[in-house]
Structures are given as structure tokens and as C-alpha cells.
C-alpha positions as CSV (number, residue, x, y, z in Angstrom):
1,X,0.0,0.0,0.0
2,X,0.9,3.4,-0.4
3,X,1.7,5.9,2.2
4,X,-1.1,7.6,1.2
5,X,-3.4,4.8,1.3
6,X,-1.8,3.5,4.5
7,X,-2.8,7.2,6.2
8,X,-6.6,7.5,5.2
9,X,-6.7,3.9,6.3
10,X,-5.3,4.6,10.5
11,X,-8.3,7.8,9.9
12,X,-10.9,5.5,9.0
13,X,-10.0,3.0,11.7
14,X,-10.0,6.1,14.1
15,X,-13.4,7.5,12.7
16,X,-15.1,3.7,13.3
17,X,-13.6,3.7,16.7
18,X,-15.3,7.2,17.4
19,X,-18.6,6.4,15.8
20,X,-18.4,2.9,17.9
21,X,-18.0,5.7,21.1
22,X,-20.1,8.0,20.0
23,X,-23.4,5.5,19.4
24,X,-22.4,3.9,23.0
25,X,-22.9,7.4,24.8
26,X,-25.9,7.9,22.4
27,X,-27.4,4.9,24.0
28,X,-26.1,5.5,27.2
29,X,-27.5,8.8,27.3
30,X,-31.3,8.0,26.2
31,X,-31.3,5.2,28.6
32,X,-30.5,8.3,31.1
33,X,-33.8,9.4,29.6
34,X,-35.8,7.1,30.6
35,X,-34.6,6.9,34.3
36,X,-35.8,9.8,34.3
37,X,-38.9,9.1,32.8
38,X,-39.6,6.3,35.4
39,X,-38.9,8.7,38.3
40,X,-41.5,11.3,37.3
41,X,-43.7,8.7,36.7
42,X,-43.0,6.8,39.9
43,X,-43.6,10.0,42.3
44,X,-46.7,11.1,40.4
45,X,-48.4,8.2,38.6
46,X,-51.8,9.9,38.7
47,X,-50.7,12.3,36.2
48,X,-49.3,12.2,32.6
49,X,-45.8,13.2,33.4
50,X,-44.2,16.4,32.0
51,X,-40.8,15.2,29.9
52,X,-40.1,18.3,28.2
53,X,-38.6,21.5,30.0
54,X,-37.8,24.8,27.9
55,X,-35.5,26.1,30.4
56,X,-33.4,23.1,30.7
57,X,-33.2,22.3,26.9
58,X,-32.1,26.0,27.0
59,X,-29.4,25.4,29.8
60,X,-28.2,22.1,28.1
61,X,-27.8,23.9,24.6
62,X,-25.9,27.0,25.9
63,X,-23.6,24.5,27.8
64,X,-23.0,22.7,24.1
65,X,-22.4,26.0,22.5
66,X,-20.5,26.9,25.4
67,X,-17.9,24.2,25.7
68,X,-17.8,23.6,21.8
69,X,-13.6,24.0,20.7
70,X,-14.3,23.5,17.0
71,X,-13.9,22.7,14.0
72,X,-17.9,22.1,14.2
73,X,-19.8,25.7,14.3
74,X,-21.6,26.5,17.8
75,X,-24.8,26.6,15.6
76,X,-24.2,22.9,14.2
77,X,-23.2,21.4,17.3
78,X,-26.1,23.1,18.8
79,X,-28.8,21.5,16.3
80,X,-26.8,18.0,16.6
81,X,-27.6,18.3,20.5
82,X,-31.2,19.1,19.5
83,X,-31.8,16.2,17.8
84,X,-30.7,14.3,20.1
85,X,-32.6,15.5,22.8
86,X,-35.6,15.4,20.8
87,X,-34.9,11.4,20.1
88,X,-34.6,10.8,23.6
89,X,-38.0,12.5,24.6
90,X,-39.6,10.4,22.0
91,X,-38.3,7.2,23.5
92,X,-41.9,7.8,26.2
93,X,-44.1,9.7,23.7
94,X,-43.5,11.8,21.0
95,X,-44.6,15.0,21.4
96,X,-47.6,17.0,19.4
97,X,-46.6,20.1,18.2
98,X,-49.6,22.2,16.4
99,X,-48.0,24.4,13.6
100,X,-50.2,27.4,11.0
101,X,-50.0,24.9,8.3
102,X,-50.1,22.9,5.8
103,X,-47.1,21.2,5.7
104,X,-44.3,22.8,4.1
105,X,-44.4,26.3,6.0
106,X,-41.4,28.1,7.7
107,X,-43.7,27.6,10.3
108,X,-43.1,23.6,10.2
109,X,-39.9,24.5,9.6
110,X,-39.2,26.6,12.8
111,X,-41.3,23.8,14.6
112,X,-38.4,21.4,13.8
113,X,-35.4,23.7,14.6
114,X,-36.8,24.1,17.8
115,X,-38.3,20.7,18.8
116,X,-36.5,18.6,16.4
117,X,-37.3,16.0,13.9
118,X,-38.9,13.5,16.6
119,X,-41.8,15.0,17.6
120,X,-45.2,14.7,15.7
121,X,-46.1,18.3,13.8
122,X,-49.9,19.1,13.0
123,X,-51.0,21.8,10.8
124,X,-53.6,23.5,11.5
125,X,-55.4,26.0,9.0
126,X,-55.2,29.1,10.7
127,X,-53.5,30.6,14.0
128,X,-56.8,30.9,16.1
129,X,-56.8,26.5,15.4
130,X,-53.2,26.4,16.4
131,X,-54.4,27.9,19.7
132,X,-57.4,26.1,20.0
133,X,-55.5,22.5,19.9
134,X,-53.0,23.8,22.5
135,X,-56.0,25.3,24.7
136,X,-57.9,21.9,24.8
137,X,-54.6,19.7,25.2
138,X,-54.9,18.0,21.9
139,X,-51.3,19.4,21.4
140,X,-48.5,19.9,23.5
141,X,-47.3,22.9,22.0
142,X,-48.2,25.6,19.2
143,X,-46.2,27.3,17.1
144,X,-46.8,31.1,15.4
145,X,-45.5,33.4,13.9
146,X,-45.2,36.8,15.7
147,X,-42.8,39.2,13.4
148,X,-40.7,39.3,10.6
149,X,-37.6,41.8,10.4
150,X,-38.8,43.0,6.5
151,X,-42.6,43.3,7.3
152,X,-42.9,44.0,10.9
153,X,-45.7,42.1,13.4
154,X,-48.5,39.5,12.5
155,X,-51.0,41.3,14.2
156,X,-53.9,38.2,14.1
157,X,-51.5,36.6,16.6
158,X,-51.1,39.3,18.9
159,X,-54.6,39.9,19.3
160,X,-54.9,36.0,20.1
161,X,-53.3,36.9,23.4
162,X,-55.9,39.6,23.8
163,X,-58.1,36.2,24.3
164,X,-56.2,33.5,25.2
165,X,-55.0,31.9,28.5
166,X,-52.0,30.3,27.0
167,X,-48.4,31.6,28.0
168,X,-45.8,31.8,25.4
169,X,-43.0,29.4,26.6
170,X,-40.1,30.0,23.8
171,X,-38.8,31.6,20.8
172,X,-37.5,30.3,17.7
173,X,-35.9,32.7,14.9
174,X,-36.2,31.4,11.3
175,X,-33.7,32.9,8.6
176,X,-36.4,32.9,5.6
177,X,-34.9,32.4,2.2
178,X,-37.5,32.4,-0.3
179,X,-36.8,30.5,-3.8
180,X,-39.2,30.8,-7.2
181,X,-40.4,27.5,-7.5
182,X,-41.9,26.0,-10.8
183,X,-42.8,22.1,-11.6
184,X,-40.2,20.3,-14.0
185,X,-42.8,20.8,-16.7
186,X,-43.3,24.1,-16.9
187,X,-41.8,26.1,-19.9
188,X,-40.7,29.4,-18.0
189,X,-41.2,31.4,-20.4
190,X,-44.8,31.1,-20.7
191,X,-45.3,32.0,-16.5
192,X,-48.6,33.7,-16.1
193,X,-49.0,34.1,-12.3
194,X,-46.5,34.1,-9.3
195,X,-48.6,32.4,-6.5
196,X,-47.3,32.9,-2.7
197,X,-48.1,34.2,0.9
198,X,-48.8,38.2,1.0
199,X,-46.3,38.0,3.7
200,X,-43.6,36.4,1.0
201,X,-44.7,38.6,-2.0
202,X,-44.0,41.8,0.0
203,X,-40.8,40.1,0.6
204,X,-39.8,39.8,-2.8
205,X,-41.4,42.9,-4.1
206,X,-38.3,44.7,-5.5
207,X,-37.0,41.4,-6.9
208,X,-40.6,40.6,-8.8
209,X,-40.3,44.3,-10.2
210,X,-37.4,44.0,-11.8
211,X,-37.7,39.9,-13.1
212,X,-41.3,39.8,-13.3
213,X,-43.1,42.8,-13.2
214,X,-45.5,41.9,-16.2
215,X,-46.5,38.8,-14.2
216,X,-49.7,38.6,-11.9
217,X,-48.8,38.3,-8.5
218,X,-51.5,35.8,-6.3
219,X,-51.8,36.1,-2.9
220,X,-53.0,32.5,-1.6
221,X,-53.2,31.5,2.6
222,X,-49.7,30.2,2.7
223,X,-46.1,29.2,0.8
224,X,-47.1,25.5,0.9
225,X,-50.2,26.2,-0.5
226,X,-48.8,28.2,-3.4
227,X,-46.3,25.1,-3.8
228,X,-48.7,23.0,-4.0
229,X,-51.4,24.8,-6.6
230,X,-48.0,25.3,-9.4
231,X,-47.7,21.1,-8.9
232,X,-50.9,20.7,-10.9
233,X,-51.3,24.2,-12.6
234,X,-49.2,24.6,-15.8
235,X,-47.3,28.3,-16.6
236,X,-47.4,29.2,-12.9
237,X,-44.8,29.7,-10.5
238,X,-44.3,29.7,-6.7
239,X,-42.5,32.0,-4.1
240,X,-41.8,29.5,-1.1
241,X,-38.8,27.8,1.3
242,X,-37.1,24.6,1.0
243,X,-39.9,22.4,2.9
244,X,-42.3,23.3,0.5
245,X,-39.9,22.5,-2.9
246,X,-39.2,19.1,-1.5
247,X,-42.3,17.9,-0.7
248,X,-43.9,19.0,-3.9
249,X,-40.9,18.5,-6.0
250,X,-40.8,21.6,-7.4
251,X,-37.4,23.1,-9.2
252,X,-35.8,26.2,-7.9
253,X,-35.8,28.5,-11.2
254,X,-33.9,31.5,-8.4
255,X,-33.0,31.4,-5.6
256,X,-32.6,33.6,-2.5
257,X,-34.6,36.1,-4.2
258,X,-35.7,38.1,-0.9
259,X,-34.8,41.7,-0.8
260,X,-33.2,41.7,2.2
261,X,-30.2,38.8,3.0
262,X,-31.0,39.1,6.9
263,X,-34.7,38.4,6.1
264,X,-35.5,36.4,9.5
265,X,-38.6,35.9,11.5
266,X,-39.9,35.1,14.5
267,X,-42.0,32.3,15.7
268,X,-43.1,32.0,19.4
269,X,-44.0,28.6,20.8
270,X,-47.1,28.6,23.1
271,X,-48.5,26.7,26.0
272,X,-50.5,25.6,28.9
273,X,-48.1,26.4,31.4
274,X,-45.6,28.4,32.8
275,X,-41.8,28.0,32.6
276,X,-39.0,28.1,35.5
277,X,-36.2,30.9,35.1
278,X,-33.2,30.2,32.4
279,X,-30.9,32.3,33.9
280,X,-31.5,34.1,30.0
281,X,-35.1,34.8,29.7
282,X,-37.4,37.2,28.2
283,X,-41.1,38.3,29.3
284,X,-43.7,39.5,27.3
285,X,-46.6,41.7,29.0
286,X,-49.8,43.3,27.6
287,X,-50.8,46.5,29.4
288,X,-54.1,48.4,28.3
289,X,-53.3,52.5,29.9
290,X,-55.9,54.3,31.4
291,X,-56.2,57.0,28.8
292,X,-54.9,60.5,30.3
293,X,-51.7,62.7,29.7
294,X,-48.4,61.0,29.9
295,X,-49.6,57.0,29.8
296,X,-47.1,56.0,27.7
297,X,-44.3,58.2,30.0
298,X,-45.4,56.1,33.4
299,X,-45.7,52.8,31.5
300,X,-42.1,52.4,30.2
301,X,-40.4,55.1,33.5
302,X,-40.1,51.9,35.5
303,X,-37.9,49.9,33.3
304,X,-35.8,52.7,32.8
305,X,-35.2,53.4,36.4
306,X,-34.6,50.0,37.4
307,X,-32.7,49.0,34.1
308,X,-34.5,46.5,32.7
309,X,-33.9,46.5,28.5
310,X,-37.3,46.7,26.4
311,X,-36.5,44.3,23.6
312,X,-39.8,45.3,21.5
313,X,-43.2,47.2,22.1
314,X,-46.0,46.9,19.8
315,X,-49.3,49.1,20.3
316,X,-52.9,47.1,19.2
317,X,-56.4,48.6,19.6
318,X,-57.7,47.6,23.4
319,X,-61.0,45.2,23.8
320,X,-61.9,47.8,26.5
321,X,-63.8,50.8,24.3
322,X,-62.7,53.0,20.6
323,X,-59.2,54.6,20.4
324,X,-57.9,52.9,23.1
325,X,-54.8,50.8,23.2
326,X,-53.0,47.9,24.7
327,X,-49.2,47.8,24.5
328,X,-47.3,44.7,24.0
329,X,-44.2,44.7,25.4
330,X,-40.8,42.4,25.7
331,X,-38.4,42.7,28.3
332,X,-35.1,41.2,29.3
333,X,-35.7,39.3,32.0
334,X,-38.0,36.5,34.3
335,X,-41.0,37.4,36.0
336,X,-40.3,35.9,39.2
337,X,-36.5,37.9,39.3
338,X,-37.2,40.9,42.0
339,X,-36.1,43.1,39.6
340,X,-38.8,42.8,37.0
341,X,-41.5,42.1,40.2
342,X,-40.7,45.8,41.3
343,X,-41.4,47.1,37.8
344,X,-44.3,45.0,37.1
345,X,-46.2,46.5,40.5
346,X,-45.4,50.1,39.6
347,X,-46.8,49.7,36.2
348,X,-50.2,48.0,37.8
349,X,-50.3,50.6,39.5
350,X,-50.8,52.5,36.7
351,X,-52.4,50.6,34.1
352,X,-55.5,49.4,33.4
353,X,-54.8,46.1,32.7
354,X,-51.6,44.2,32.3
355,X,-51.5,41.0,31.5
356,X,-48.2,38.8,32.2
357,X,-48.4,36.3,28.7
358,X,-45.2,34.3,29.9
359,X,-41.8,34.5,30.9
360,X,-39.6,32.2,28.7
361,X,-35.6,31.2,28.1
362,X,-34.1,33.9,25.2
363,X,-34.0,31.5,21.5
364,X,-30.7,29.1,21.2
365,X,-30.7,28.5,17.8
């Protein structure tokens, strides 16, 4: 043999060696899993025990991305660890994960950054569903869109709060890169309408101008849907994500084509319950003002004086009478921290209504 065939054969004996380790502590860890699984279950067997925890999936990832020394990004070790977690919490029962479908969405796909690949996604039609499943338990978790960094808020799912009882629990951000899509078929040349989410079209807008601007422009209820109407409908194309190309088998005629490279957004994951302190958490409140001079002034003075960092503030018409206004707010910080308590009892005193809709570790990945 060669020297060089001699070298790349040690490496390979090495790598077979570390895969043999590294599927041992695999192993070794999900059976750590379920020890855990049989003590919950052992001390409360009444109740369907609670396997999932935000803040210590948040803990254990920051630890990953912590200790990682390369070559492997802090991002890809980070969504390694993900997956494995989210295997090992399968090994009891997969979790239900409600999603604003269908299948193929950025919202699937944020779903699976954050959860990972083992859990069971639903779609569900519309955001009001996604909440309804959570609210009556037939999910574990929903997941919903809340901003995007091009188009600002998604106001229907800020005034689901208005309503709601469930807490939001997490955050995922999505980097959304948006692809024309068209089926193998097609002849391009004879496109007659662009289908896609308003949301993606006013992504796109300068790009369609200048590539397409003689083309009609269809706004449908999501990406997935638009992928899935060009499948069957000759000389049409489709603005969507990765998801949706793949499982429609569409071909990516551009790609990228957003106008803005940083184009991300923001899902938040919602439900039934309340989550422990991180140690780096964020809270989001909704406060309706009573309407006299200088509201705004005394609602945001307290987190000035004791230092707490607004990280966004949205205002939405209130439920409580014409041209008044709740403010949604989020704030560095865990509602329980004494801190944030001190601030959140000056602004009662104040307001009219605030409303504490969860307290949750910042997004990992």
C-alpha cells in the first residue's frame, strides 16, 4: 500500500472507533432518559408526566455551545444536541406540536429547529386553530409566527393573546430564504401568475419588479399552498422555502430572491403552562393604559429606572372601548427575578390592565 493509502486507512480505523464511542454514549444517554422518565412517573403516577422542559433544553444547549472548541460551528453542534434530545424524549411519547400549516411552511420548519425531527407536527389552518389544539390539550405545544424583520408584526397573533389563556413558553428565529419555484414541466417562459403568501410577495417585491413585473402576483393562505397549486397548474410559478420544494418536488428556477439577505422571523412557541427561570429569559406583558396625559411616559419610566432593556413594544387597539390601546411589550428578564416584580407592580399601578403572557428562556438556535 501506499503511504497515502496507508494514512486514510489509520483515519478510518479512528473514525469507526469514534462512531463505535459516540453511538455507546448515544445509548447511554437516552437510557438516562428514561430513568428519568420512570422517576417522574414513579412519584406522580396519577398524572401524565411532564418530559419536556424549555429552560433546561435552553441550559443544556448553551452549555453545548459553550464548551464547543471547533472545528464544528456552535450553531451545528447546537442542532446535533437538538436532535438528540428530541430522540430521547420520544423514546416515552413523542410530542404534538400544532403548527399554522399545511405542511411545508417556515412555520413547520421553525417547529423542527426548535423541537427537532422526533416529535409529531400538526397543521392547522389558521393561528386561532393552532391555539385552540394547545387550549384543549390535543397538542403539547403551538407554534406562530409573531414578526418578521422586513414586514414588521403578525397582528392576528397578537390579538390572540388579547383572548387567550396560553403563555408563550419559547422563541425560535427562522432565517427565511424564499426560492421561485416552478414544476419540471413548466416552460418558463410562458409564466402567467407568481402564487405565494402576501407575507412572501411583500418580501420579494423589488426582486418581482425587476424579473417579473408583467407577471400577476396571487396572494394565496400560505407558501405550501402556493407550492402545492403550481404542482398541478401549468405556466405558474411559486415563491416559497425549502420544505415546501421538497415535498412538492418543485425546481428552484432563483434562488434567494428576498430583498433583504437578513430576512428572518420570528416564531413564538405557546402553552398551557408556565416556565421556571433560564438564567436568560425574556417576558412579554400586555398592558391596556388608562387614557390621560403622559400614559405611555409612566408605563415604560419603570424599566428605565430599574434598568431592565425593552427588547420590543407593539401598540394594538384595546378590547376595552374606541381609540384605546394595549401595548405589547418584551423585556429582558424573568418574571419571578425581584427586579422585574418591582417594575411590574409600579406599572399596575398605573395601568389598566396588564396582562403577564409568559416568561420564557431567550431562542438558542
Amino acid at each position: 500500500m501506499s503511504n497515502e493509502a496507508n494514512a486514510l486507512a489509520k483515519i478510518r480505523d479512528q473514525i469507526d472507533s469514534i462512531d463505535q464511542q459516540i453511538q455507546d454514549l448515544l445509548n447511554a444517554r437516552a437510557r438516562c432518559a428514561q430513568q428519568v422518565a420512570e422517576v417522574k412517573q414513579q412519584a406522580d403516577p396519577g398524572t401524565e408526566a411532564v418530559f419536556y422542559r424549555p429552560e433546561r433544553e435552553a441550559q443544556v444547549l448553551r452549555r453545548v455551545m459553550e464548551r464547543n472548541t471547533g472545528p464544528l460551528s456552535n450553531e451545528e453542534v447546537g442542532r446535533l444536541f437538538r436532535e438528540i434530545m428530541s430522540a430521547c424524549l420520544a423514546l416515552e411519547k413523542p410530542m404534538h406540536i400544532a403548527f399554522l400549516g399545511p405542511a411545508g411552511t417556515f412555520t413547520q420548519a421553525a417547529a423542527l429547529k426548535h423541537f427537532g425531527h422526533s416529535v409529531i407536527s400538526v397543521p392547522m389552518a389558521t393561528i386561532d386553530e393552532v391555539f385552540r389544539e394547545v387550549e384543549a390539550g390535543a397538542a403539547h405545544y403551538g407554534v406562530v409566527p409573531v414578526e418578521n424583520s422586513t414586514e414588521g408584526m403578525i397582528n392576528h397573533t397578537l390579538d390572540m393573546f388579547n383572548v387567550s389563556p396560553l403563555k408563550i413558553c419559547g422563541e425560535v428565529k427562522l432565517r427565511i430564504h424564499q426560492h421561485l419555484l416552478t414544476s419540471a414541466e413548466t416552460d418558463i417562459s410562458k409564466i402567467e401568475k407568481i402564487y405565494s403568501h402576501q407575507q412572501s410577495l411583500a418580501q420579494c417585491r423589488q426582486w418581482l419588479d425587476s424579473h417579473w413585473r408583467k407577471v400577476e402576483r396571487v396572494a394565496v393562505s400560505s407558501n405550501a399552498e402556493a407550492a402545492r397549486r403550481v404542482k398541478a397548474e401549468p405556466n405558474s410559478a411559486a415563491i416559497a422555502g425549502d420544505m415546501a420544494a421538497e415535498l412538492y418536488g418543485l425546481v428552484k428556477i432563483a434562488r434567494n430572491i428576498e430583498d433583504r439577505p437578513d430576512n428572518t422571523t420570528r416564531f413564538l412557541i405557546v402553552s398551557r403552562d408556565d416556565v421556571p427561570a433560564s438564567g436568560d429569559d425574556k417576558t412579554t406583558i400586555l398592558v391596556s393604559m388608562r387614557n390621560r396625559p403622559g400614559a405611555l411616559y409612566h408605563l415604560l419610566e419603570p424599566f428605565h429606572r430599574h434598568g431592565i432593556s425593552l427588547t420590543r413594544i407593539e401598540t394594538r387597539p384595546s378590547n376595552s372601548g374606541t381609540w384605546s390601546y394595549a401595548f405589547f411589550i418584551d423585556f429582558e428578564g424573568h418574571i419571578l427575578s425581584e427586579k422585574v416584580q418591582a417594575v411590574i407592580d409600579e406599572v399596575a399601578k398605573e395601568a389598566a390592565e396588564i396582562k403577564h403572557l409568559g416568561s420564557y428562556p431567550v431562542g438558542v438556535l
